[in-house]
C-alpha positions as CSV (number, residue, x, y, z in Angstrom):
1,X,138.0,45.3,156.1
2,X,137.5,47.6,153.2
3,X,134.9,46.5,150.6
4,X,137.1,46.7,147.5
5,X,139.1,43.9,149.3
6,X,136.1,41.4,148.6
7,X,134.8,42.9,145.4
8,X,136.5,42.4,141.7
9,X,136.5,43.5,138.5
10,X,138.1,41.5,135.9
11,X,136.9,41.8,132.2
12,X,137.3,37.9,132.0
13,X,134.9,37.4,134.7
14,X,130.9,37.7,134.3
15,X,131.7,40.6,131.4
16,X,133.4,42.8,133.1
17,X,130.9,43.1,136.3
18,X,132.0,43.3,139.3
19,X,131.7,40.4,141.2
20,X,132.5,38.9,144.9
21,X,135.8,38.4,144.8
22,X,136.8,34.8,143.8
23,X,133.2,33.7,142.8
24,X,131.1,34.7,139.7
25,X,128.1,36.8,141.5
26,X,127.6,39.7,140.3
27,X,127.3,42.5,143.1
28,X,124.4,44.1,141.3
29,X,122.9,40.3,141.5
30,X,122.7,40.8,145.5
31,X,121.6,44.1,145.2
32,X,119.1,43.6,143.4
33,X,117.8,40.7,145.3
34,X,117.8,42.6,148.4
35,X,115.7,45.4,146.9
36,X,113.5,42.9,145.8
37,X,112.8,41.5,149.7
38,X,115.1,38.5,149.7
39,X,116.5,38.1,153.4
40,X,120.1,38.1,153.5
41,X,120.2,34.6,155.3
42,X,118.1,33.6,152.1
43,X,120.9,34.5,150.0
44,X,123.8,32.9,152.3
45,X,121.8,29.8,151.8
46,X,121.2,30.0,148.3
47,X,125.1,31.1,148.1
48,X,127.1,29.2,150.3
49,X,130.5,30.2,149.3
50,X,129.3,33.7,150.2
51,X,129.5,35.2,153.4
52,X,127.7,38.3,155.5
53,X,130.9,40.2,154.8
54,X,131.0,39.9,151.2
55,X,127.2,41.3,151.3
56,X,127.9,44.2,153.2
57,X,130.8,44.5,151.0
58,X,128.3,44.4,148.3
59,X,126.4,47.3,149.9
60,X,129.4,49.5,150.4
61,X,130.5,48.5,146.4
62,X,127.0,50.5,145.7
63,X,126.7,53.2,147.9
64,X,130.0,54.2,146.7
65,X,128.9,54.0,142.6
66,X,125.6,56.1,143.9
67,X,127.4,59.0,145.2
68,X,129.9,59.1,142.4
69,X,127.1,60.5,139.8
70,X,124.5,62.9,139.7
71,X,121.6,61.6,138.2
72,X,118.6,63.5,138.0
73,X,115.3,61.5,138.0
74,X,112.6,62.3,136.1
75,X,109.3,63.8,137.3
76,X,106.5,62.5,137.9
């Protein structure tokens, strides 16, 4: 399964985010609670109409925006 199959944008939806496919949750949503220590069983609980696919989907859906770019960061 390719990732774009479970991820969507529509500009209707949540702004124009992409989102799971057929839900409101934006992909930057899981992200973001995954980088924060949340355990993906957390989030399939908290989200039942989410499953591991649409996660790793989720994953893919960044990795993909991250290589696109260069983005330097600053210096410390």
């Amino acid at each position: 399964m390719k990732a774009y199959e479970r991820i969507s944008i529509n500009p209707t939806v949540c702004h124009g985010q992409a989102c799971v496919k057929g839900t409101r949750i934006p992909v930057h949503l899981i992200l973001r609670m995954l980088a924060n220590g949340d355990r993906v069983e957390n989030i399939l609980d908290e989200y039942p109409s989410l499953t591991l696919t649409d996660i790793h989907a989720c994953f893919e859906y960044g990795a993909s925006l991250a290589e696109e770019r260069v983005t330097p960061l600053e210096t410390l």
